[in-house]
GURO-546770 format. One record per residue: y, z, x of N, C-alpha, C, CB in turn; residue number from 0. Coordinates in steps of 0.02 Angstrom, whole numbers, plus 50000, padded with zeros to 5 digits. Last residue first. Glycine has a CB too. Layout:
    n.yy    n.zz    n.xx   ca.yy   ca.zz   ca.xx    c.yy    c.zz    c.xx   cb.yy   cb.zz   cb.xx   seq
       Y       Z       X       Y       Z       X       Y       Z       X       Y       Z       X   NUM
...
END
This chain:
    n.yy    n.zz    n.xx   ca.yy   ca.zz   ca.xx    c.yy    c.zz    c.xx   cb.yy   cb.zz   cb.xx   seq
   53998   54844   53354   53998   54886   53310   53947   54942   53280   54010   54855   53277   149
   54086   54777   53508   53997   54803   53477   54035   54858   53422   53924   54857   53558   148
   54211   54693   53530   54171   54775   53525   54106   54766   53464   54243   54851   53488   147
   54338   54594   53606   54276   54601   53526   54263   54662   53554   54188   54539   53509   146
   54502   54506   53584   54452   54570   53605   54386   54558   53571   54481   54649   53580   145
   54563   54370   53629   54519   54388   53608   54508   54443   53612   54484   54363   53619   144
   54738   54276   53631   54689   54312   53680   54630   54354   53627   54740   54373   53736   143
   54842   54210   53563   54822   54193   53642   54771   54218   53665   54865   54212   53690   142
   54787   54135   53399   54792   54212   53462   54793   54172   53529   54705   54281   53465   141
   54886   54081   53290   54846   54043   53342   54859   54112   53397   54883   53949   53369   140
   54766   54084   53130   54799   54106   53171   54795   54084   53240   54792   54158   53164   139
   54641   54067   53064   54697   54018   53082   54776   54056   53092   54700   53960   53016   138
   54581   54233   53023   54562   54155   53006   54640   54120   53040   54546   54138   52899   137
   54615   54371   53109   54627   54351   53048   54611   54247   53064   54720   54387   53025   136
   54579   54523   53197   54573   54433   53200   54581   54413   53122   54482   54399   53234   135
   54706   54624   53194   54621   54631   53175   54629   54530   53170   54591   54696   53066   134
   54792   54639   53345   54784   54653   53278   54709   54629   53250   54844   54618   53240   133
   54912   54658   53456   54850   54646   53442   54839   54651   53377   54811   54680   53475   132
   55069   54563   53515   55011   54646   53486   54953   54599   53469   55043   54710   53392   131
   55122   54460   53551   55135   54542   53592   55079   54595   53575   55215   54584   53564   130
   55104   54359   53468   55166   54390   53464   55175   54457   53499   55180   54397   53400   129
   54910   54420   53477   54975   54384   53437   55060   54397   53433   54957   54393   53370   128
   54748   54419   53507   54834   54464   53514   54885   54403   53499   54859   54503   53614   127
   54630   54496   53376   54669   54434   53436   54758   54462   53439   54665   54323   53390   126
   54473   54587   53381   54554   54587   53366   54587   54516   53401   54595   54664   53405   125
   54327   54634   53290   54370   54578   53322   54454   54592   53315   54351   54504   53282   124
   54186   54709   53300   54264   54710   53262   54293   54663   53327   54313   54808   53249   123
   54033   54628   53282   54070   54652   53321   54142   54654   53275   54067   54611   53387   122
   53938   54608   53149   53898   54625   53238   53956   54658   53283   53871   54536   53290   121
   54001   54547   53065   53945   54576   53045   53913   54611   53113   53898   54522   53009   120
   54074   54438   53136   54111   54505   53100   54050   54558   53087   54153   54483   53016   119
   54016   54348   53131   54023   54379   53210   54045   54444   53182   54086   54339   53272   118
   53965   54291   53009   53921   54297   53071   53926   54367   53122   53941   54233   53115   117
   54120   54260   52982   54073   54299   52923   54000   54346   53006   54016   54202   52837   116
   54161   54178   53065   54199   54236   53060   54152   54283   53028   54264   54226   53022   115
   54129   54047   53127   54070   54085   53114   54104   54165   53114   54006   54067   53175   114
   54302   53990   53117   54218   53965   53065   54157   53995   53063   54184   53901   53084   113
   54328   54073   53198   54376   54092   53140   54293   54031   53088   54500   54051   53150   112
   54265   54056   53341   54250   54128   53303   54284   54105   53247   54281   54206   53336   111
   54316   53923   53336   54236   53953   53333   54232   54018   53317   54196   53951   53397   110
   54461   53943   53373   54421   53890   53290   54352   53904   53299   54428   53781   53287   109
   54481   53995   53471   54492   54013   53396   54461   53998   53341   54539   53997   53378   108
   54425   53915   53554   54396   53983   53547   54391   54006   53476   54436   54034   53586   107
   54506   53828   53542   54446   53807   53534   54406   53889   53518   54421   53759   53605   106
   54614   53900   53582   54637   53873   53516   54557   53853   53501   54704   53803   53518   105
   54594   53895   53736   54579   53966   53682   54588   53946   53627   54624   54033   53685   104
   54583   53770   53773   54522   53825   53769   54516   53884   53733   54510   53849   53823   103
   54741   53750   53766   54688   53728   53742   54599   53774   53731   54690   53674   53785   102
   54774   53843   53849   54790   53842   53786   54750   53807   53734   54846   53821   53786   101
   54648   53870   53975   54708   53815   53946   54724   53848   53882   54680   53726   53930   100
   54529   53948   53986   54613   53938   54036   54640   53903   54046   54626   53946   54089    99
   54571   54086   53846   54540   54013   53893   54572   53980   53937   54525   53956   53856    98
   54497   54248   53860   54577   54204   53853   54558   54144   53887   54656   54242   53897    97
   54436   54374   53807   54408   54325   53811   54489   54291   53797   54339   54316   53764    96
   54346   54558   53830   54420   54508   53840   54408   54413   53848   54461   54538   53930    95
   54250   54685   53756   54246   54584   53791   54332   54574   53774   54172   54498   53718    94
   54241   54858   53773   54279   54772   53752   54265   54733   53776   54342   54751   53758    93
   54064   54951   53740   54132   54920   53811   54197   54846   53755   54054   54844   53917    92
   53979   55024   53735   54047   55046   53715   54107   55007   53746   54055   55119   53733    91
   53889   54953   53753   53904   54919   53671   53976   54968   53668   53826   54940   53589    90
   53791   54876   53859   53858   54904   53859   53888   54918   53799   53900   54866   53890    89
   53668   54783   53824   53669   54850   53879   53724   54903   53883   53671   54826   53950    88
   53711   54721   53748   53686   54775   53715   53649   54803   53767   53649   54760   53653    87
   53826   54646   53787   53833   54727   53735   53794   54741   53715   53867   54740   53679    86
   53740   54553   53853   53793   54589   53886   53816   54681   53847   53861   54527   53879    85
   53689   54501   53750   53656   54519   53788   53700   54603   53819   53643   54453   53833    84
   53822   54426   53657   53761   54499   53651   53719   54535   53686   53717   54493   53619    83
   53856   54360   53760   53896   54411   53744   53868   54467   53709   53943   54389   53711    82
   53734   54279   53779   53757   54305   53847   53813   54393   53822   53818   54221   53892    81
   53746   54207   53662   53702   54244   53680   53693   54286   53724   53673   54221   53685    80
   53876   54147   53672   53852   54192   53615   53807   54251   53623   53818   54153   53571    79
   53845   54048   53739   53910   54102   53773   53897   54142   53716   54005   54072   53785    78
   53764   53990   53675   53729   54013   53729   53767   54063   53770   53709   53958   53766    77
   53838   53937   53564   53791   53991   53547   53761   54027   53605   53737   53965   53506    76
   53922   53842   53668   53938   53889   53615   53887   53967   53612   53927   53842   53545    75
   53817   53744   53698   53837   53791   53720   53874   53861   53719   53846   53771   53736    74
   53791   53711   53550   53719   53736   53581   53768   53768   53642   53644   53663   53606    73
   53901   53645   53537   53866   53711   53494   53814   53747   53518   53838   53693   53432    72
   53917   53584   53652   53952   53586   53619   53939   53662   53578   53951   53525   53590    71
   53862   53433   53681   53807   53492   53673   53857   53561   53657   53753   53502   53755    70
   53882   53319   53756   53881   53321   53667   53838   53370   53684   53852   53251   53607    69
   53959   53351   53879   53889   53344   53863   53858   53321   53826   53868   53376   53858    68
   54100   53366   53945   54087   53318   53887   54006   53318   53885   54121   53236   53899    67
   54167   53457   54030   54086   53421   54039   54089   53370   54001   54017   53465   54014    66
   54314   53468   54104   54281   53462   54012   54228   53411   54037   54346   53419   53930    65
   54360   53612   54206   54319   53547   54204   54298   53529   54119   54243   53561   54254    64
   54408   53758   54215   54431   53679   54201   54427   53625   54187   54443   53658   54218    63
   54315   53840   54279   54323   53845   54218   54384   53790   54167   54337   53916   54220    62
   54175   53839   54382   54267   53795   54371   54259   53780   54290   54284   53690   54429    61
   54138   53959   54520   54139   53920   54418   54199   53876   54407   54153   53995   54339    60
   54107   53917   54649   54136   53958   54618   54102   53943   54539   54214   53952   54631    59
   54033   53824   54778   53998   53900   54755   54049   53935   54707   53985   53958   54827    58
   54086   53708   54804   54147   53774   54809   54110   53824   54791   54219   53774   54756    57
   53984   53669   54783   54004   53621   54840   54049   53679   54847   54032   53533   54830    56
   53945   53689   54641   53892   53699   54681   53939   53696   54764   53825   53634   54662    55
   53992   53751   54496   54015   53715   54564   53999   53729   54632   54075   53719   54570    54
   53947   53787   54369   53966   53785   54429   53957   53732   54481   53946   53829   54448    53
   54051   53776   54210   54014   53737   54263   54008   53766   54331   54046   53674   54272    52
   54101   53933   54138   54108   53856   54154   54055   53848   54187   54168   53828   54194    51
   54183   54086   54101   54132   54025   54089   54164   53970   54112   54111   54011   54015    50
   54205   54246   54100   54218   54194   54121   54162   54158   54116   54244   54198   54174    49
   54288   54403   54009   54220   54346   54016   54248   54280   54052   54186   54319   53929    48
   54311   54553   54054   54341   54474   54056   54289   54430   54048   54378   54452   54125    47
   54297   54701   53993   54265   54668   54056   54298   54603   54004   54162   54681   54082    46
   54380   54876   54009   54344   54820   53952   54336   54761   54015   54407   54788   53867    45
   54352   55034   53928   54313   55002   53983   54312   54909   53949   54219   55051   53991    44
   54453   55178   53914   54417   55111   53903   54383   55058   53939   54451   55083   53881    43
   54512   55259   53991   54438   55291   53974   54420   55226   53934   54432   55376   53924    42
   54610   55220   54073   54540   55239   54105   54501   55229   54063   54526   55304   54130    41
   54741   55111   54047   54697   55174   54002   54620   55184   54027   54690   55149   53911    40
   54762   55001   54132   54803   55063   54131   54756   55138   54100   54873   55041   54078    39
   54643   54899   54206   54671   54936   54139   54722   54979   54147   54622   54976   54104    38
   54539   54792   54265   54571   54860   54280   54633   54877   54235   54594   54861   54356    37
   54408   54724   54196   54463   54728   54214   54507   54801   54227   54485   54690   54173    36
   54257   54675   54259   54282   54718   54237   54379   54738   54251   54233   54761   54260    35
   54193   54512   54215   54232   54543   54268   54252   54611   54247   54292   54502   54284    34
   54042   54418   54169   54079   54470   54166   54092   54514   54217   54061   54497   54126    33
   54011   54259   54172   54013   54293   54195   54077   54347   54173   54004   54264   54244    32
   53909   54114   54151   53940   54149   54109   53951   54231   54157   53891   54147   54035    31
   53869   53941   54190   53880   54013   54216   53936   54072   54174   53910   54000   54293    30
   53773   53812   54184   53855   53832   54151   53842   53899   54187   53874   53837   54047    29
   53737   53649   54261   53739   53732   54261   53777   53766   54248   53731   53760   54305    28
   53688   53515   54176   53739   53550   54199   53744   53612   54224   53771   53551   54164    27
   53598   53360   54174   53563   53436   54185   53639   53471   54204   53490   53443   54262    26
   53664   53238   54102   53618   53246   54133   53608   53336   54132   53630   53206   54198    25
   53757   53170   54010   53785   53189   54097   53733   53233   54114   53869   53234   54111    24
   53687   53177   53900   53713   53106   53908   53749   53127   53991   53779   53077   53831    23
   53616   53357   53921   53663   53299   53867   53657   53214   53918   53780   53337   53860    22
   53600   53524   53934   53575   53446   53929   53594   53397   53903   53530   53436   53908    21
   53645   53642   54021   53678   53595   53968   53624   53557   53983   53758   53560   53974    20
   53564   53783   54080   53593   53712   54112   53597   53680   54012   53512   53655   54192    19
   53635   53964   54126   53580   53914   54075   53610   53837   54115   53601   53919   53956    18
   53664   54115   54186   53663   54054   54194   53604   54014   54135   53649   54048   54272    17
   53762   54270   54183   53703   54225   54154   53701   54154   54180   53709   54218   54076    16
   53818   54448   54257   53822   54345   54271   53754   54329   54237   53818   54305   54378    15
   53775   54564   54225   53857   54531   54220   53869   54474   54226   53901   54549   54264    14
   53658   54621   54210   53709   54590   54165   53747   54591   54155   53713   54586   54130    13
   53619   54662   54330   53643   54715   54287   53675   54684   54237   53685   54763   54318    12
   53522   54553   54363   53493   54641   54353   53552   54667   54314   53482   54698   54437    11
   53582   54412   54263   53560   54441   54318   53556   54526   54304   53608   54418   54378    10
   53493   54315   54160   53526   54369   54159   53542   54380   54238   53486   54424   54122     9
   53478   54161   54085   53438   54198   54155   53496   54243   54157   53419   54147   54239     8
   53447   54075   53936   53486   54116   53981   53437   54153   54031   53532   54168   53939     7
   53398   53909   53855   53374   53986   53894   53425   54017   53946   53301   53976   53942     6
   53525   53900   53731   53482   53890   53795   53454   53938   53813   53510   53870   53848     5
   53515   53950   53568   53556   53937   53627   53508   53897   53658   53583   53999   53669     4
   53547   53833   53419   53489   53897   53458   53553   53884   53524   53366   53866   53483     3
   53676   53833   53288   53645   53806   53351   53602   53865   53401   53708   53773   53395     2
   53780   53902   53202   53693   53842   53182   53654   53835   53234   53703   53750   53162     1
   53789   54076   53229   53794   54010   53256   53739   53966   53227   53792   54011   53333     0
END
């Protein structure tokens, strides 16, 4: 990623991060959080990433909301940072990553498919496509993300 992150605050077992956006809408609290999903195949272990704003008034994350910050990359790199963090307490585990618009994931797309060289070098990447999965390939439009620590 061009962009440094933010400072991230882990929690003990690194599954929830928090950092704040700074931009033109002032101080934001993004929240990055890993769910472990329940699977058919036991012996894999793969966890859901969730991100957004929280939402102080509903105590949830609202992963709907478009901050508009101009900060963008810098948040980016900071869901970056959280995902390494995350694997490298866990490195046998999958990240599941699906946005929760069509939109969001096509954004997804286009950030891992421009820092492809980067991410490839650290994690194998698959996106699922037409039902299957397969090795992430540049401009393609995946509905859905795996990665794995390499």
């Amino acid at each position: 990623m061009n962009s440094l992150p933010y400072n991230l605050e882990a929690s003990p077992h690194f599954l929830d991060f928090e950092f704040s956006s700074t931009g033109p809408k002032g101080e934001i609290r993004k929240i990055v959080r890993f769910t472990k999903m329940k699977i058919a195949d036991a012996s894999i272990e793969v966890y859901n990433i969730g991100f957004g704003d929280y939402n102080k008034a509903e105590d949830r994350i609202d992963d709907l909301i478009v901050t508009d910050n101009k900060d963008s990359d810098k948040v980016m790199a900071s869901v970056t940072a959280a995902v390494m963090a995350f694997t490298d307490q866990r490195p046998e585990i999958l990240v599941f990553a699906q946005g929760s618009t069509a939109a969001r994931t096509r954004y997804y797309n286009m950030v891992i498919a421009y820092h492809h060289t980067s991410i490839n070098a650290v994690f194998d990447i698959w996106g699922h496509h037409a039902g299957q999965w397969e090795v992430f390939k540049r401009n393609k439009p995946y509905t859905a993300i795996l990665a794995k620590r390499k």
